[in-house]
Structure formats: C-alpha cells, structure tokens
N, CA, C and O atoms as a MOPAC input file, in Angstrom:
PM7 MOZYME 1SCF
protein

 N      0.84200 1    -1.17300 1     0.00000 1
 C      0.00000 1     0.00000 1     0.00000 1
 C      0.89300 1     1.24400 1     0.00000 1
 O      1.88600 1     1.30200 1     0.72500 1
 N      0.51800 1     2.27600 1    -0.85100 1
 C      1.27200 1     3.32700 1    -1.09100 1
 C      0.99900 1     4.54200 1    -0.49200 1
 O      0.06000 1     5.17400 1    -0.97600 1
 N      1.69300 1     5.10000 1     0.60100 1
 C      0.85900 1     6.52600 1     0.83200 1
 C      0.97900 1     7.75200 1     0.02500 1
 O      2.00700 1     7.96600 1    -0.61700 1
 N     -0.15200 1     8.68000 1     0.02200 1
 C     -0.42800 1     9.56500 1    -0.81400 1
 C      0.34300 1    10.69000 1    -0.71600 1
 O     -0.04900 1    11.29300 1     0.28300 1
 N      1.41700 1    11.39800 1    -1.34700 1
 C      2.36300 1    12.64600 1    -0.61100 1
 C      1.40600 1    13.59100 1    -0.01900 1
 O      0.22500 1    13.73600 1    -0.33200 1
 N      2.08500 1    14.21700 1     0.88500 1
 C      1.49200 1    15.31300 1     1.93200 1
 C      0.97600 1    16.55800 1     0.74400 1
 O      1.61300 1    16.84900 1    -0.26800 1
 N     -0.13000 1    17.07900 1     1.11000 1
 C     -0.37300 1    18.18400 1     0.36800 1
 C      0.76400 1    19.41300 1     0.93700 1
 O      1.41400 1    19.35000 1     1.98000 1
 N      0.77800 1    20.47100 1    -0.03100 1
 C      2.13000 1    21.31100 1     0.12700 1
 C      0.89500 1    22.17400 1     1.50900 1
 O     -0.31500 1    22.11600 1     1.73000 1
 N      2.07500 1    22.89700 1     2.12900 1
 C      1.53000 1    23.56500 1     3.68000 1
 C      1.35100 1    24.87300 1     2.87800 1
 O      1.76100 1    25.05500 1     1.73100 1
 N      0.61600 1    25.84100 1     3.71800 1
 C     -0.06100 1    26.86900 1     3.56500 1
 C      1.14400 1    27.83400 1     3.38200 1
 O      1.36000 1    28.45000 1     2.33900 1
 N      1.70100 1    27.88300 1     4.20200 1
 C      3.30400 1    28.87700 1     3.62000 1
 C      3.72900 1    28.65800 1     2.31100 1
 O      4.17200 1    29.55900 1     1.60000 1
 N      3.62000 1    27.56800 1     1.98700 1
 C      4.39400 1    26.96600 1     0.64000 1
 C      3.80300 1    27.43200 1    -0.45500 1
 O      4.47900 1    27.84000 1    -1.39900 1
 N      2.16400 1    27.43200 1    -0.47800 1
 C      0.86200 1    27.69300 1    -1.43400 1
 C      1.19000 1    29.36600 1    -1.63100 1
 O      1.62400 1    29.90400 1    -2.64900 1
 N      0.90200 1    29.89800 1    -0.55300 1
 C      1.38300 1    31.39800 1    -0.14000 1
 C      2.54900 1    32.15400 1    -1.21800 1
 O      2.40400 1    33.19900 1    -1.85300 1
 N      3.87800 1    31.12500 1    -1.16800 1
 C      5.07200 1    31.84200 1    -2.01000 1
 C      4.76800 1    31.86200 1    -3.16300 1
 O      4.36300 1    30.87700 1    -3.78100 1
 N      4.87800 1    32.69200 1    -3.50500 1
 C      4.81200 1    33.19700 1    -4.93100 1
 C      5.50600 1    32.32400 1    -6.01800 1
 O      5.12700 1    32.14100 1    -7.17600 1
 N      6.57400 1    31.83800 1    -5.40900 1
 C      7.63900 1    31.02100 1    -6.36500 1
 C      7.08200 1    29.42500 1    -5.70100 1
 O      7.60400 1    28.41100 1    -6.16500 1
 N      6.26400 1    29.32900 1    -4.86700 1
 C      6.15400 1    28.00100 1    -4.65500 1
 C      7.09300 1    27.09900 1    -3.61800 1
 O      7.09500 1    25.86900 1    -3.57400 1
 N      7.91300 1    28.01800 1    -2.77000 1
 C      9.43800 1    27.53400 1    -2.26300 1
 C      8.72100 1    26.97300 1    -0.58500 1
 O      7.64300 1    27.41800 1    -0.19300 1
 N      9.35500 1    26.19300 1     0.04200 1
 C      9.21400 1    26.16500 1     1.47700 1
 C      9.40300 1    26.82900 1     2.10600 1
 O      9.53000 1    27.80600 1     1.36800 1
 N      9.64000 1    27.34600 1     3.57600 1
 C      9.95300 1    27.98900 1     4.51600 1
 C     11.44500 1    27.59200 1     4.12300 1
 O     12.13200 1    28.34700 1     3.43500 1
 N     11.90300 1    26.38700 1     4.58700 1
 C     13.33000 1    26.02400 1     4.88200 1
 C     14.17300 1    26.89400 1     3.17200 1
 O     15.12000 1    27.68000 1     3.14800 1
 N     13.45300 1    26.40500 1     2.11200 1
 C     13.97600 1    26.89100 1     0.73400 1
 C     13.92900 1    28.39700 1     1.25300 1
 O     15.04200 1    28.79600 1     1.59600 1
 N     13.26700 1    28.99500 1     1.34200 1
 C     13.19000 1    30.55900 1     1.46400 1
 C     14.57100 1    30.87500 1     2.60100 1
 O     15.53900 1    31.47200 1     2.12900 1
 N     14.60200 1    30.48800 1     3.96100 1
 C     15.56100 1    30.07900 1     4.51100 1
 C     17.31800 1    30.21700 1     3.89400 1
 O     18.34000 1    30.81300 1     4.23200 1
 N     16.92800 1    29.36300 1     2.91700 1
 C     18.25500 1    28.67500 1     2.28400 1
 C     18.81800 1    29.78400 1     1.19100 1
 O     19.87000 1    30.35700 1     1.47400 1
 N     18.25300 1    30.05100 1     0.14700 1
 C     18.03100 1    31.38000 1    -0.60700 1
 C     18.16700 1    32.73800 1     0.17100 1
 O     18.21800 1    33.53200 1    -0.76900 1
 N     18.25100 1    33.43500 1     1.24400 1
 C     18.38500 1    34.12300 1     2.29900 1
 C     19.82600 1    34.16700 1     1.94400 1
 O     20.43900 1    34.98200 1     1.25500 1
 N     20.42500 1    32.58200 1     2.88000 1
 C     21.78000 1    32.89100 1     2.80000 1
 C     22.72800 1    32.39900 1     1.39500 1
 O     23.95600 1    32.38800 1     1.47400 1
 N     22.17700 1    32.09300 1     0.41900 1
 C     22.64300 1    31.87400 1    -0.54400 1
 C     22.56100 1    33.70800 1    -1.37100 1
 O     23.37000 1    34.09700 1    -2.21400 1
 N     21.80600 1    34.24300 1    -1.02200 1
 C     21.64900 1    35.37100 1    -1.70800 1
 C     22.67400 1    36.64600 1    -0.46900 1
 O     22.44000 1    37.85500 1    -0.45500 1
 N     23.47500 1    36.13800 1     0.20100 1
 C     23.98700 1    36.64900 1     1.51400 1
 C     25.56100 1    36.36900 1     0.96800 1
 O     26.57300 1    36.83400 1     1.49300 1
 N     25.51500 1    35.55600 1    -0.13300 1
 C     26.76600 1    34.94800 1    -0.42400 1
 C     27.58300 1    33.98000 1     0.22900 1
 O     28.81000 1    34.06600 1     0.26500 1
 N     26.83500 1    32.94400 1     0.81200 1
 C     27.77800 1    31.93100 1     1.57800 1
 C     27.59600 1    30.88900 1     0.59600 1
 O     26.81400 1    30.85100 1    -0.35400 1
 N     28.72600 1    29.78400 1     1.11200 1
 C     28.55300 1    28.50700 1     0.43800 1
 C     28.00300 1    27.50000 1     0.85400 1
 O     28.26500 1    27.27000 1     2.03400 1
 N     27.28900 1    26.73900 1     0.33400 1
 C     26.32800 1    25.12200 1     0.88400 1
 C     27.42800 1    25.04500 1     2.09500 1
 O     26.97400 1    25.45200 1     3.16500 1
 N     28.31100 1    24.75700 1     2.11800 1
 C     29.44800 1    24.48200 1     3.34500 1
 C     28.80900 1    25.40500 1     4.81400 1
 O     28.29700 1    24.88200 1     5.80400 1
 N     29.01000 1    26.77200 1     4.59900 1
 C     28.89300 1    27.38200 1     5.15600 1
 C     26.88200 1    27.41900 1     5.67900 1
 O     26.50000 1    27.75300 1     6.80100 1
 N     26.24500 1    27.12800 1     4.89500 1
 C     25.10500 1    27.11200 1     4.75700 1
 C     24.58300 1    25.95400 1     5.78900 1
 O     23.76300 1    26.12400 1     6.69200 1
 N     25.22700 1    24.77900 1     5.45600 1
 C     25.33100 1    23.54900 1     6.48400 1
 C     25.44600 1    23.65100 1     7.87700 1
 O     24.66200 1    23.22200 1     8.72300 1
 N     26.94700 1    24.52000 1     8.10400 1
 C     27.28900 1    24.39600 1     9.56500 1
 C     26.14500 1    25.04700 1     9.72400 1
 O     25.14000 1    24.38700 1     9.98600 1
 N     26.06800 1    26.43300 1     9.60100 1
 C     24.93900 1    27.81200 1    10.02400 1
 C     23.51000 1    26.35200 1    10.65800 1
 O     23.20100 1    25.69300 1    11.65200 1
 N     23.22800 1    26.51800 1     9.65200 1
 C     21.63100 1    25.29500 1     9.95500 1
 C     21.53700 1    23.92700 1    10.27000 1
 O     20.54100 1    23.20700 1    10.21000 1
 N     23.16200 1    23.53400 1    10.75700 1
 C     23.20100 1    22.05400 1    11.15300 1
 C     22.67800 1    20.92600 1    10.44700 1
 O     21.89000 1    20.06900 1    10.84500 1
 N     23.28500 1    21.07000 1     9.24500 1
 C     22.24400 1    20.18200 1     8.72100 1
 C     23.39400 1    19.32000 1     7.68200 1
 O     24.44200 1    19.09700 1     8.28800 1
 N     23.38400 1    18.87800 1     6.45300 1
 C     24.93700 1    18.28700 1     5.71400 1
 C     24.74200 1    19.37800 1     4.69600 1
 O     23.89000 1    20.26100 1     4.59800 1
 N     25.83100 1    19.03900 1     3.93900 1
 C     26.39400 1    19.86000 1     3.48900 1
 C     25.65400 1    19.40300 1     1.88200 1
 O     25.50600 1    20.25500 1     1.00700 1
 N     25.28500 1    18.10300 1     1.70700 1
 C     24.51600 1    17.92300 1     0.95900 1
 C     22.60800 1    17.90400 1     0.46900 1
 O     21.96500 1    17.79300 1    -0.57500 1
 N     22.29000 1    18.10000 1     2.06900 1
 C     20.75700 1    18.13000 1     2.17400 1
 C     20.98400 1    19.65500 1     1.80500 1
 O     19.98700 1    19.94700 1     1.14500 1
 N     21.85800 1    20.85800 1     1.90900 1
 C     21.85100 1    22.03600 1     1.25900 1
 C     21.94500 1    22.30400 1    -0.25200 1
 O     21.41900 1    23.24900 1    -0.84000 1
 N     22.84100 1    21.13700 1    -0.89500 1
 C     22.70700 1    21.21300 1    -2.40700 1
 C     21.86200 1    20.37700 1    -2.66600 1
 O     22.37800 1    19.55000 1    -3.41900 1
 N     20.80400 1    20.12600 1    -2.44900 1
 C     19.58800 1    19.46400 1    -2.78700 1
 C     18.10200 1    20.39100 1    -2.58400 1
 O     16.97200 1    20.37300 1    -3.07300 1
 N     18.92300 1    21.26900 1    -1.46100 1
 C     17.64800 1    22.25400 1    -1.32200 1
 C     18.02400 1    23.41400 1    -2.35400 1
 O     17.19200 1    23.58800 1    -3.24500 1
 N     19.13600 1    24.22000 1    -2.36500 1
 C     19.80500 1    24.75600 1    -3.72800 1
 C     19.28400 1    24.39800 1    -4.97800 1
 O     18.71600 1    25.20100 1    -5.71800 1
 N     19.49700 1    22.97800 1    -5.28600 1
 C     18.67200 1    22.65000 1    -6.56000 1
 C     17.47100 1    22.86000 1    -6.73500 1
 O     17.10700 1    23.19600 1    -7.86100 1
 N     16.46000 1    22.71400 1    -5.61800 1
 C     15.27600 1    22.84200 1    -5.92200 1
 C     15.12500 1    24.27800 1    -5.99500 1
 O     14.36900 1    24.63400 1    -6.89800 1
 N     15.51800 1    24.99400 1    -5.45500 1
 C     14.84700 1    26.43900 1    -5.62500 1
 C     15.92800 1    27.11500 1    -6.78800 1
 O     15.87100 1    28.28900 1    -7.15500 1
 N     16.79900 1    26.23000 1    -7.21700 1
 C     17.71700 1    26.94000 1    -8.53500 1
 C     15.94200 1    26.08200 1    -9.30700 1
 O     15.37600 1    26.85800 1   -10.07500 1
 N     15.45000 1    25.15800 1    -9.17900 1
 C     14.56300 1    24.72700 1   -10.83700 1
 C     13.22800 1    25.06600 1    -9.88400 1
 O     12.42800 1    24.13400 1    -9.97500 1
 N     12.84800 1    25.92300 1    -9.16900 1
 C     11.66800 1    26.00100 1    -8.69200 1
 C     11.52800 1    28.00500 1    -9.25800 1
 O     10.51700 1    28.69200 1    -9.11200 1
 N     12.57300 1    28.37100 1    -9.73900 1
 C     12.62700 1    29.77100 1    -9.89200 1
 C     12.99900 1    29.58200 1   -10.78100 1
 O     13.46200 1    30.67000 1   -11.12300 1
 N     13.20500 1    28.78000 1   -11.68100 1
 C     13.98000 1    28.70600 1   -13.14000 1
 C     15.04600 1    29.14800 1   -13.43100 1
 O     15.29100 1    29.34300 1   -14.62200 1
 N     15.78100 1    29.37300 1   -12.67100 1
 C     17.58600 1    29.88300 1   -12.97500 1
 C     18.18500 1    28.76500 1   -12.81600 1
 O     18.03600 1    27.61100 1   -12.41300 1
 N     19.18800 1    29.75800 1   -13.43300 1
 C     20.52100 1    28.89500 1   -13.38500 1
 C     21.75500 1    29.02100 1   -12.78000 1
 O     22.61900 1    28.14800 1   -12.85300 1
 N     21.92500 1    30.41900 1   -11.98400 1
 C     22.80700 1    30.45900 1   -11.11300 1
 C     22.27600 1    31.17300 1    -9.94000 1
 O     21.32100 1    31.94900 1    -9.89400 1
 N     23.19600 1    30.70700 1    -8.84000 1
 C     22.91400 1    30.95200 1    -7.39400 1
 C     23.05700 1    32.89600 1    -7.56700 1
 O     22.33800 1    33.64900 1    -6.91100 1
 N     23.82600 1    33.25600 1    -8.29100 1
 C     23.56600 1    35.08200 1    -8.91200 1
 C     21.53900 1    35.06600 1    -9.08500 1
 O     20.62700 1    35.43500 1    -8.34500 1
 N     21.59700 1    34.50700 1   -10.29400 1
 C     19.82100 1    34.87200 1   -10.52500 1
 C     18.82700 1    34.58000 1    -9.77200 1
 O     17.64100 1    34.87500 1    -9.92000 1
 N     19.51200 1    33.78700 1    -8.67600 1
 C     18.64000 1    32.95600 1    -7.62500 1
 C     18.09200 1    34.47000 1    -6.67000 1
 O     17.02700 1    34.84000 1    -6.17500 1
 N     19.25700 1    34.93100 1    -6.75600 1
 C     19.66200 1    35.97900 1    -5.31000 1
 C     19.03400 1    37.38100 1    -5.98000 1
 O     18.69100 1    38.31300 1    -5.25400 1
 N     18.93900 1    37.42600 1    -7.19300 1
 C     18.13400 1    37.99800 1    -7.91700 1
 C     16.26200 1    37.95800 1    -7.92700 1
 O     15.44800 1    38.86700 1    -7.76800 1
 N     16.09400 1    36.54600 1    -8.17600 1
 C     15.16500 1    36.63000 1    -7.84800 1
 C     14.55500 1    36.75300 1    -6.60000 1
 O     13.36700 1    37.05200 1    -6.47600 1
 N     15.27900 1    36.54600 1    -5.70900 1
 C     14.71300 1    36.75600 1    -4.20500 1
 C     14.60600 1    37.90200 1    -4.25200 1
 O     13.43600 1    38.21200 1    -4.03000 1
 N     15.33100 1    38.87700 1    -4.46000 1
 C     14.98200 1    40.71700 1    -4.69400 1
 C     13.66900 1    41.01900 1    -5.08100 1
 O     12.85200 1    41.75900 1    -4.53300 1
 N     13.57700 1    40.34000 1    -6.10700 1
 C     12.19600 1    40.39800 1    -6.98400 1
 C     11.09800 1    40.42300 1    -6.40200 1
 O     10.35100 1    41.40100 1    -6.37500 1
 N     10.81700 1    38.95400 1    -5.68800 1
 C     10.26600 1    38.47300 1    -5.01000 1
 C      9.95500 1    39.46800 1    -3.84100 1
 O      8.97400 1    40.20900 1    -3.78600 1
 N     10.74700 1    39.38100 1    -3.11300 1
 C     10.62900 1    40.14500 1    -2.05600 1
 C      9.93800 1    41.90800 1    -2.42000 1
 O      9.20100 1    42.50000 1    -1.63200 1
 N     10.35500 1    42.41600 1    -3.63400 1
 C      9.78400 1    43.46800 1    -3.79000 1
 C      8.71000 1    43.50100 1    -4.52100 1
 O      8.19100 1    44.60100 1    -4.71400 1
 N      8.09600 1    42.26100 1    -5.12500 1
 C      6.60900 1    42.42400 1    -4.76100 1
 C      5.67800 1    41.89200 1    -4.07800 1
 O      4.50500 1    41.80700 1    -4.44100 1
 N      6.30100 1    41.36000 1    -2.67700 1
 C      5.63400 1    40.87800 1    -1.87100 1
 C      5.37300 1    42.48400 1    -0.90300 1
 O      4.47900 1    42.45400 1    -0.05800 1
 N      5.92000 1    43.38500 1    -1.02500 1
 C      5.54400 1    44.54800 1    -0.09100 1
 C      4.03900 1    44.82400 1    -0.88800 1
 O      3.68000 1    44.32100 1    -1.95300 1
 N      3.30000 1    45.76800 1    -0.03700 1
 C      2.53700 1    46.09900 1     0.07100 1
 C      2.51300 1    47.89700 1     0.50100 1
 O      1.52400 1    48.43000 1     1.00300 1
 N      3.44900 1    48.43200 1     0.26700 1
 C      3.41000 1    49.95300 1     0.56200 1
 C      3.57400 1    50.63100 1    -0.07500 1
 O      3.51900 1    51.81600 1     0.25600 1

C-alpha cells in the first residue's frame, strides 16, 4: 500500500515562487553569499541536504545560477511589499 504525498503547507501555497519555509531560509543565505558548506554548519544540517535544497529552488525559480537565484529573491521580495 502506497501513501499519498502530503499536500504542500499553507506557507508553501502562499510563495509566490512556490518555495518552502526552509527553501526561502536557504536562498536568504545563498543570496547573503555563503557557500552550501557554510550554509550547512549555520543550519546544522549536511552539506549535501543544502545542495539538494539549492537545486530545488535553482529549478523552482527557473535559474541557473545561485547570482539569478539571489536575484530573484529581490524580486520576489519586492513584490511581496505592500506599501
């Protein structure tokens, strides 16, 4: 018997780009200029569950470099204001 994947959470529906909390998170300091390395220790986590989250929000925003990534978070972020 197969279980059914989790529907995406209300934060997730919310982003504009579709990203998680933790992705939004991750993009933060990728757009801060650190490296997955550095990204790892910071959030305790490996150094590879960071280039896996990297990937997804490099093909969840459609770029291709961690530059346009950090780009689009600008974007993002400036039309998520409201003032």
């Amino acid at each position: 018997m197969r279980q059914r994947p989790r529907p995406p959470r209300a934060s997730t529906l919310a982003n504009a780009a579709g990203l998680t909390a933790r992705q939004v998170e991750i993009l933060a300091l990728v757009a801060q200029g650190l490296a997955n390395a550095e990204i790892a220790r910071r959030l305790v986590v490996s150094t590879r569950t960071v280039d896996h989250h990297v990937a997804a929000v490099l093909k969840k925003l459609g770029v291709r470099s961690r530059r346009d990534a950090a780009a689009a978070l600008a974007a993002l972020d400036a039309g998520g204001s409201d003032s």
